[in-house]
DRENKOLMAR-417752 format. One record per atom (N, C-alpha, C): x, y, z; atom name; residue number from 1; residue in three letters. Coordinates in Angstrom, 2 decimals, always signed. Each point is the difference from the previous one (the first is absolute). Example, Ala and Ser with C-alpha at 12.3 -4.5 7.8 and 13.67 -1.06 7.14 Angstrom:
% DRENKOLMAR-417752
ATOM c1 c2 c3 nuti lummar pator
ATOM +13.19 -5.69 +7.80 N 1 Ala
ATOM -0.89 +1.19 +0.00 CA 1 Ala
ATOM +0.90 +1.20 +0.00 C 1 Ala
ATOM -0.35 +1.05 -0.72 N 2 Ser
ATOM +0.82 +1.19 +0.06 CA 2 Ser
ATOM -0.77 +1.09 +0.73 C 2 Ser
% end
This chain:
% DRENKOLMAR-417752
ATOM c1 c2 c3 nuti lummar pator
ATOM +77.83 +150.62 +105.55 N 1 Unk
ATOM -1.16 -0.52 -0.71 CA 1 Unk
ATOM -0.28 -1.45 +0.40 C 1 Unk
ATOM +1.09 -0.40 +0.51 N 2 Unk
ATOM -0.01 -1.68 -0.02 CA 2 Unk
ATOM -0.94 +0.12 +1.42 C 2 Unk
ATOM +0.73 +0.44 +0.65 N 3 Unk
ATOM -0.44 +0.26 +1.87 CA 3 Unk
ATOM -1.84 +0.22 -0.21 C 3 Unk
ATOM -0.22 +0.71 -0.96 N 4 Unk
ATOM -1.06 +0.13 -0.26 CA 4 Unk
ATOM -0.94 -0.99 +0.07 C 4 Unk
ATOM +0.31 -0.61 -0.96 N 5 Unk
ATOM -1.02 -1.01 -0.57 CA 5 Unk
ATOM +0.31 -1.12 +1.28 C 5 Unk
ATOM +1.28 -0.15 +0.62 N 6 Unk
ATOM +0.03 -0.95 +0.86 CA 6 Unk
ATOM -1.56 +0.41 +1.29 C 6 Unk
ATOM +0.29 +1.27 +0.13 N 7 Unk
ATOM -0.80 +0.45 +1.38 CA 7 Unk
ATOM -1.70 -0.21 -0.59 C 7 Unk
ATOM -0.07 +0.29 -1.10 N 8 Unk
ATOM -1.23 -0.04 -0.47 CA 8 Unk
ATOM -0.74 -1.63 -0.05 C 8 Unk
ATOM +1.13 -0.74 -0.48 N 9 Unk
ATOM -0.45 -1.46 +0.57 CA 9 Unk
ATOM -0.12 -0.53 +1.15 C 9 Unk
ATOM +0.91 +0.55 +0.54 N 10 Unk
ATOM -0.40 -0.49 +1.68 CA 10 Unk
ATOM -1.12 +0.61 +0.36 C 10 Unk
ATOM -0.12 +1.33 -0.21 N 11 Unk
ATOM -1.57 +0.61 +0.61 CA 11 Unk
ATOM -0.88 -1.03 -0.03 C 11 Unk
ATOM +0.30 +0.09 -1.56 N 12 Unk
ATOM -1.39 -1.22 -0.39 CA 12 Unk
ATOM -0.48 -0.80 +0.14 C 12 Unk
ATOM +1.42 -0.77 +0.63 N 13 Unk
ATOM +0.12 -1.21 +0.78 CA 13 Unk
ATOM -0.45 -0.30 +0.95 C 13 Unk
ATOM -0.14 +0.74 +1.08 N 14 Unk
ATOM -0.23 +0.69 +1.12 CA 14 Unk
ATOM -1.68 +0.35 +0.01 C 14 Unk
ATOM +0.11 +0.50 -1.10 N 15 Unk
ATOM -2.42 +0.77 +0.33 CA 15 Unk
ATOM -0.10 -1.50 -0.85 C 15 Unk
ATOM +0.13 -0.89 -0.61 N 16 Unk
ATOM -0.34 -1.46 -0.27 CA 16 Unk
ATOM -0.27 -0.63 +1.54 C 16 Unk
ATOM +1.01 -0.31 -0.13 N 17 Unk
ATOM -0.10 -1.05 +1.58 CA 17 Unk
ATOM -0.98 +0.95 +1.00 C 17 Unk
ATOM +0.02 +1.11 +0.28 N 18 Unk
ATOM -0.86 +0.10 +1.12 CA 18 Unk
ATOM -1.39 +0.38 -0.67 C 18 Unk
ATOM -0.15 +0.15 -1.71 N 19 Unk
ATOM -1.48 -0.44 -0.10 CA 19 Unk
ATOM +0.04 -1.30 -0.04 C 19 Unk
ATOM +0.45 -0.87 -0.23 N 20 Unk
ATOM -0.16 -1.47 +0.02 CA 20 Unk
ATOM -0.44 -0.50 +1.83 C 20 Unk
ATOM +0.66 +0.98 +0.66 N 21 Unk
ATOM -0.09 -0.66 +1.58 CA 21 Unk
ATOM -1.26 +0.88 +0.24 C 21 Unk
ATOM -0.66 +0.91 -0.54 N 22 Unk
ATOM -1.30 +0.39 +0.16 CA 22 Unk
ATOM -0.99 -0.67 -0.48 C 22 Unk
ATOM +0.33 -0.62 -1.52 N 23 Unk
ATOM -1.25 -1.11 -0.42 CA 23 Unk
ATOM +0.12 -0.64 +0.88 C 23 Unk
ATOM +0.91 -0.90 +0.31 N 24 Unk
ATOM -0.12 -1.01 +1.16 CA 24 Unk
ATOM -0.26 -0.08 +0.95 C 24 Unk
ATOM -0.48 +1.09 +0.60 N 25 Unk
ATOM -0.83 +0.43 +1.58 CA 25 Unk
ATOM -0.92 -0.02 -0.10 C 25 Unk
ATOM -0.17 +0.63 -1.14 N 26 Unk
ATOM -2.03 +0.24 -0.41 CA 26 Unk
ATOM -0.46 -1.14 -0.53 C 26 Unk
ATOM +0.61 -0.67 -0.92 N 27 Unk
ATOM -0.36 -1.38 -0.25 CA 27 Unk
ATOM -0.21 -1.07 +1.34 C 27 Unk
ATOM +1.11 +0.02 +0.77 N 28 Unk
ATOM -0.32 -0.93 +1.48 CA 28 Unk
ATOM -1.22 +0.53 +0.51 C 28 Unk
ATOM -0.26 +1.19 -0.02 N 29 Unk
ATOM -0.98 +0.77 +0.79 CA 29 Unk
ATOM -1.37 -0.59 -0.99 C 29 Unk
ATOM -0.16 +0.16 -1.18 N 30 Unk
ATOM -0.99 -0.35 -0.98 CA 30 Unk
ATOM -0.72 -1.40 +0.63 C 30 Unk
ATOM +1.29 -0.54 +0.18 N 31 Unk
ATOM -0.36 -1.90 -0.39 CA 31 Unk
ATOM -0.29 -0.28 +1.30 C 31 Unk
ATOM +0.41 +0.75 +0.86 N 32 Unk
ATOM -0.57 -0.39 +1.66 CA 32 Unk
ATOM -1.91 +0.20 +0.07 C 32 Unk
ATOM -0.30 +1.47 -0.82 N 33 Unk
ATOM -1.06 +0.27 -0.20 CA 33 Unk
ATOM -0.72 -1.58 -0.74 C 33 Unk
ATOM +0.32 -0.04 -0.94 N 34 Unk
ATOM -0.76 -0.92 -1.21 CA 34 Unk
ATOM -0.32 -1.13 +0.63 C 34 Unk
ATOM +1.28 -0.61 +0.94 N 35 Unk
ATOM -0.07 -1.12 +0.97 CA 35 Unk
ATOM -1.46 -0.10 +1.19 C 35 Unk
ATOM -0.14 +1.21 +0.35 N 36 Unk
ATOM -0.80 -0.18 +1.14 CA 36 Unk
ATOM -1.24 +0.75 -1.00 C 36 Unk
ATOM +0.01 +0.67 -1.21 N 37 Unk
ATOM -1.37 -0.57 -0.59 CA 37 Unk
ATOM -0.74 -1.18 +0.22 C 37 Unk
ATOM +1.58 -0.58 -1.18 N 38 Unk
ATOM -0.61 -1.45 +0.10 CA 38 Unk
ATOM -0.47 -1.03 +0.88 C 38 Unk
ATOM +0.89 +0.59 +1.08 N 39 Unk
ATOM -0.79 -1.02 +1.73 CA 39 Unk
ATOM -1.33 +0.43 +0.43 C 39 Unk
ATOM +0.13 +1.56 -0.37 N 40 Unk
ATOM -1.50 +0.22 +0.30 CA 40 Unk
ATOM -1.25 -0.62 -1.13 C 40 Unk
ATOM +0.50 -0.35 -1.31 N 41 Unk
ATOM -1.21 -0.26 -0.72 CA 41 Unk
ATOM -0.20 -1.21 +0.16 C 41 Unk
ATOM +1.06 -0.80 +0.28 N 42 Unk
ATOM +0.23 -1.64 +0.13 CA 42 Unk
ATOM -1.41 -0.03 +1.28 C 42 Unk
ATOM +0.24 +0.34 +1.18 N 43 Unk
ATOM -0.92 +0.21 +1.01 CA 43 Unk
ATOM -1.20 +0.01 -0.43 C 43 Unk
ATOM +0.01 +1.21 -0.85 N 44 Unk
ATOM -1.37 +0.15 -0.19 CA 44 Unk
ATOM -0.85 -1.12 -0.81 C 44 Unk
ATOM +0.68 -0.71 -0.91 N 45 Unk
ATOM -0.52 -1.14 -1.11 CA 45 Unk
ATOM -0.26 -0.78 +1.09 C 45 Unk
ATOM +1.11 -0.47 +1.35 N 46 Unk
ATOM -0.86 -1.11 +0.94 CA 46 Unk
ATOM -1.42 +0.63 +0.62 C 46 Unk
ATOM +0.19 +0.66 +0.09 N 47 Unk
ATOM -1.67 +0.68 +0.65 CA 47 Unk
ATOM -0.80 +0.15 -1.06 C 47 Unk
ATOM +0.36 +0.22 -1.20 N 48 Unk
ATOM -1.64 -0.06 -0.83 CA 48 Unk
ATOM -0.03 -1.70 -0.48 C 48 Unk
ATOM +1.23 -0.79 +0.45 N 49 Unk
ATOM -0.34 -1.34 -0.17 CA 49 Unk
ATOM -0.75 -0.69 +0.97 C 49 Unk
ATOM +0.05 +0.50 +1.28 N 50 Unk
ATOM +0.06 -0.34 +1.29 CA 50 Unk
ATOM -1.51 +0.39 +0.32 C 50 Unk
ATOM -0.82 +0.98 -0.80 N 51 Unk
ATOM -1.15 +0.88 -0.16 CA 51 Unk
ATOM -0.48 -0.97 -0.96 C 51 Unk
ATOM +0.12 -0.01 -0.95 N 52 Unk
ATOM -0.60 -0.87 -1.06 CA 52 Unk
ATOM -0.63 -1.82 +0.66 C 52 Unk
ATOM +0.66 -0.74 +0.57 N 53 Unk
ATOM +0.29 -0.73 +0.83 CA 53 Unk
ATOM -1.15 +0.20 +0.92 C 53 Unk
ATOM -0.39 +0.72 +0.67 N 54 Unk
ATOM -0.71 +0.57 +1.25 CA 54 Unk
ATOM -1.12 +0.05 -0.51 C 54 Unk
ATOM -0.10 +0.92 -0.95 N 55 Unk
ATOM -1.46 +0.31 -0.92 CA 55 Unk
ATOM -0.42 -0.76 -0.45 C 55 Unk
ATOM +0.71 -1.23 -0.94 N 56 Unk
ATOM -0.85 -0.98 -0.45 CA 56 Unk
ATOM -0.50 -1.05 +0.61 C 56 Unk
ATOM +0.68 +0.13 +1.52 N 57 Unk
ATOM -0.36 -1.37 +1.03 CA 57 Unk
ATOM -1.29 -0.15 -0.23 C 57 Unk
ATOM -1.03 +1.71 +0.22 N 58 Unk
ATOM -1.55 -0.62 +0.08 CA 58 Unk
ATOM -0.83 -0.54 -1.52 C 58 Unk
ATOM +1.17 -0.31 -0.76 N 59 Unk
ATOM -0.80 -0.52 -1.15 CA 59 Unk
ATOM +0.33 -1.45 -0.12 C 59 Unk
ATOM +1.20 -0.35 +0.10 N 60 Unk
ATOM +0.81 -0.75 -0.54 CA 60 Unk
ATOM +1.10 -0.67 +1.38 C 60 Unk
ATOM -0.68 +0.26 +0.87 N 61 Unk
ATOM +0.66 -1.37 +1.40 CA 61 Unk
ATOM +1.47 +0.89 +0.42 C 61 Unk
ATOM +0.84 -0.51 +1.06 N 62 Unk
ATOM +0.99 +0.35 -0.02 CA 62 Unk
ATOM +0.88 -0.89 -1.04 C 62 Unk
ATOM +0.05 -1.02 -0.44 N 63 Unk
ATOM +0.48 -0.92 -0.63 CA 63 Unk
ATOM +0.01 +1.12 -1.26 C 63 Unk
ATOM -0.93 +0.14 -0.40 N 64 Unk
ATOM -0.39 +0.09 -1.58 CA 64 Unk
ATOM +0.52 +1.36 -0.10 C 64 Unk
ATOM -0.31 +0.41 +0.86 N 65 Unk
ATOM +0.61 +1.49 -0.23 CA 65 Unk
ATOM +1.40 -0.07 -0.30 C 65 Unk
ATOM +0.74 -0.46 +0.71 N 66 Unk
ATOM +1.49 -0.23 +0.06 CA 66 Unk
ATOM +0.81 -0.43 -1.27 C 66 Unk
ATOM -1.55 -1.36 -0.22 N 67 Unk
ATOM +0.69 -0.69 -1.45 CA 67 Unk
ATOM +0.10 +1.27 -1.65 C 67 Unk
ATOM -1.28 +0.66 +0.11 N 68 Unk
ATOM -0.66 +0.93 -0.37 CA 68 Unk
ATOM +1.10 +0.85 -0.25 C 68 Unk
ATOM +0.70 +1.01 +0.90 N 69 Unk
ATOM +0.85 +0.46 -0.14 CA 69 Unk
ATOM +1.71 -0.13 -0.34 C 69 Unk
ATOM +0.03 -1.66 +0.35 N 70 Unk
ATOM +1.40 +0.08 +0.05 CA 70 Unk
ATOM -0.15 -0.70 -1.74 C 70 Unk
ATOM -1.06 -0.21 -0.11 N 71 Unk
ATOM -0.28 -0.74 -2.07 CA 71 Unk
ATOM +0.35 +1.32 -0.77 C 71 Unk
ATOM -0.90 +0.83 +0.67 N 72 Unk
ATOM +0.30 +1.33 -1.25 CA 72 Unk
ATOM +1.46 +0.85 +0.30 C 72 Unk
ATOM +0.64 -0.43 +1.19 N 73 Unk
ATOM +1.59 -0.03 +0.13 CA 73 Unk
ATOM +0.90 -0.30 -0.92 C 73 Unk
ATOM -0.22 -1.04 +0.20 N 74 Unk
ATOM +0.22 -1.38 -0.85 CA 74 Unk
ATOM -0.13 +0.37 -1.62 C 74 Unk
ATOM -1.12 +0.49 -0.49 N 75 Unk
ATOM -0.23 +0.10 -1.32 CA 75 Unk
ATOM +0.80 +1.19 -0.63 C 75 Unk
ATOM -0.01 +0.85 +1.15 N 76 Unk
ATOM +1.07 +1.90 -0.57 CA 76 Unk
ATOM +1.21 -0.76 +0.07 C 76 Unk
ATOM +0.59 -0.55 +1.02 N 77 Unk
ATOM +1.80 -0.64 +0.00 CA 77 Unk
ATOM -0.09 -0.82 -1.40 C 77 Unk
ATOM -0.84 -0.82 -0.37 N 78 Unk
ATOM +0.18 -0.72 -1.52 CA 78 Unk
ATOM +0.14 +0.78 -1.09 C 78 Unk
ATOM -1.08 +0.97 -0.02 N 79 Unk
ATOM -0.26 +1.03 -1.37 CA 79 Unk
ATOM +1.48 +0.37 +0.16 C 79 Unk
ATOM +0.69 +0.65 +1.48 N 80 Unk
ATOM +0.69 +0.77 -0.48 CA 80 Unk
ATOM +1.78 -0.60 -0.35 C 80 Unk
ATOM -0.46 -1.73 +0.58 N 81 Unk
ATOM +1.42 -0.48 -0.26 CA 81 Unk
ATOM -0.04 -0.68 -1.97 C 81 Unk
ATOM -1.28 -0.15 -0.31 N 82 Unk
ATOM +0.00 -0.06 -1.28 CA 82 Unk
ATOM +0.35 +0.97 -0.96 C 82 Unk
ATOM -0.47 +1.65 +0.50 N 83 Unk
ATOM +0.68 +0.99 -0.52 CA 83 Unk
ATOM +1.51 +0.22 -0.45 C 83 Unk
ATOM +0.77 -0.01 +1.78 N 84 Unk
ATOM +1.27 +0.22 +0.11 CA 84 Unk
ATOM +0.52 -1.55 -0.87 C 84 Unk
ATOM -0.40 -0.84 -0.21 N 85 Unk
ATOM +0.88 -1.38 -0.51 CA 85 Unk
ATOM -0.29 +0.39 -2.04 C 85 Unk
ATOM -0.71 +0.42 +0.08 N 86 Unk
ATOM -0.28 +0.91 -1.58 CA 86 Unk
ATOM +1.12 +1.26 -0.11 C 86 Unk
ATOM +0.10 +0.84 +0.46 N 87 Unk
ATOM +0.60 +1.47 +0.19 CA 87 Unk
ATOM +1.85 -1.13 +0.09 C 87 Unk
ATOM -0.07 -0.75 +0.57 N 88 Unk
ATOM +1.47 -0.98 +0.36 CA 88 Unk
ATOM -0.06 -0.46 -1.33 C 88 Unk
ATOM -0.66 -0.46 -0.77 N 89 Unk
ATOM +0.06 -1.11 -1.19 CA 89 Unk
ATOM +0.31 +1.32 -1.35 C 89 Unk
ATOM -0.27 +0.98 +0.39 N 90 Unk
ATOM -0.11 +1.13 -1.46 CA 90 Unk
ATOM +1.73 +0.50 +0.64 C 90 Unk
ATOM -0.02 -0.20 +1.09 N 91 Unk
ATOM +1.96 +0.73 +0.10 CA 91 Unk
ATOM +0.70 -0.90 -0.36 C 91 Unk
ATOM -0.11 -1.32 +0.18 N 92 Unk
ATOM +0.88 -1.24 +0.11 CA 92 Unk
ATOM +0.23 +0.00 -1.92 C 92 Unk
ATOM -1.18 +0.11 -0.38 N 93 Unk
ATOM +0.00 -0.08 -1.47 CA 93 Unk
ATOM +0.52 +1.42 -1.26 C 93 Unk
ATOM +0.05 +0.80 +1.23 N 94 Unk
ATOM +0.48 +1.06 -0.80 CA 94 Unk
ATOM +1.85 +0.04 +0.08 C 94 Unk
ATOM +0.63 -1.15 +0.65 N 95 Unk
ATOM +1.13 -0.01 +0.10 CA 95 Unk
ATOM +0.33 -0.99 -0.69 C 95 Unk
ATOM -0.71 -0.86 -0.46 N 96 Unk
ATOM +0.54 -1.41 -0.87 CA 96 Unk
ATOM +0.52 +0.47 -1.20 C 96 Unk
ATOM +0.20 -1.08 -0.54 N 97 Unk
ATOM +0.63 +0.74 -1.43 CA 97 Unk
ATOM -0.68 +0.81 -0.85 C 97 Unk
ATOM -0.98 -0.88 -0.23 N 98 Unk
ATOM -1.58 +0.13 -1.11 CA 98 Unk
ATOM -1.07 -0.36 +0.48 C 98 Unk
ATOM +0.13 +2.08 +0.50 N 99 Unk
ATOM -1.39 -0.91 +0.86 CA 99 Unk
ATOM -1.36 +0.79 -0.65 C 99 Unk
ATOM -0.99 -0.83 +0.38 N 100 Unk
ATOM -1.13 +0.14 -0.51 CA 100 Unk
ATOM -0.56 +1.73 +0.00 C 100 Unk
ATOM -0.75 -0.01 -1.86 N 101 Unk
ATOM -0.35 +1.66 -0.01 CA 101 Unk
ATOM -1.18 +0.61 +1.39 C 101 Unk
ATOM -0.67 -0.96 -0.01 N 102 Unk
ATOM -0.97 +0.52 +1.20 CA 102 Unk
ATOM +0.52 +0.96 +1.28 C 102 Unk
ATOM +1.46 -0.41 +0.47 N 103 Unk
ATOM +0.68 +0.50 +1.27 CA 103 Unk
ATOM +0.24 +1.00 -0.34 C 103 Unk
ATOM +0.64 +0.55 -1.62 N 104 Unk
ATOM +0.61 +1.10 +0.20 CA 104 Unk
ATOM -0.71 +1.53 -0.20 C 104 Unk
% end
C-alpha cells in the first residue's frame, strides 16, 4: 500500500514537471509572438507619425508640421504620465497605514 501511494506521487511528479516544461515552451513561443507584434505596431505608429508630418507640410510648413505633431506627442505622453502618477498615488496610499477612503 505504501509502494503505492509512493508510485502514485512520483507519477504525479513526473506529468507536473513535464506539464510545467510544456507551459514553458508555449509561453516562450507566445512572448516571441507578442514581441514582434509589438515591433510591428511600434513601426507602424512611426509611419502614421511620419504620414501625419508629410500631410500637414502643405498647411502648416515643414517646421510647423513637425512642431504640430511632436506638441500633440507631447500632450498624449503628459495625459498619460499624469494618469500613471495618479494610479501610483492610489497604490502608494493603499499601503500606508490610514489611508484615505477614496483609494479603497
Amino acid at each position: 500500500m505504501l509502494n503505492d501511494g509512493r508510485t502514485y506521487v512520483e507519477a504525479e511528479i513526473a506529468f507536473q514537471k513535464t506539464r510545467l516544461s510544456l507551459a514553458a515552451n508555449r509561453s516562450k513561443s507566445g512572448i516571441i509572438y507578442v514581441l514582434g507584434a509589438l515591433a510591428l505596431l511600434h513601426l507602424a505608429l512611426i509611419a502614421l507619425v511620419i504620414g501625419a508630418v508629410i500631410s500637414l507640410i502643405e498647411w502648416l510648413g515643414p517646421v510647423g508640421a513637425t512642431c504640430a505633431v511632436v506638441g500633440t506627442l507631447l500632450v498624449g505622453v503628459a495625459i498619460m504620465l499624469w494618469l500613471a502618477r495618479d494610479k501610483f498615488k492610489n497604490l502608494a496610499n493603499a499601503f500606508k497605514d490610514n489611508p484615505p477612503a477614496d483609494t479603497l
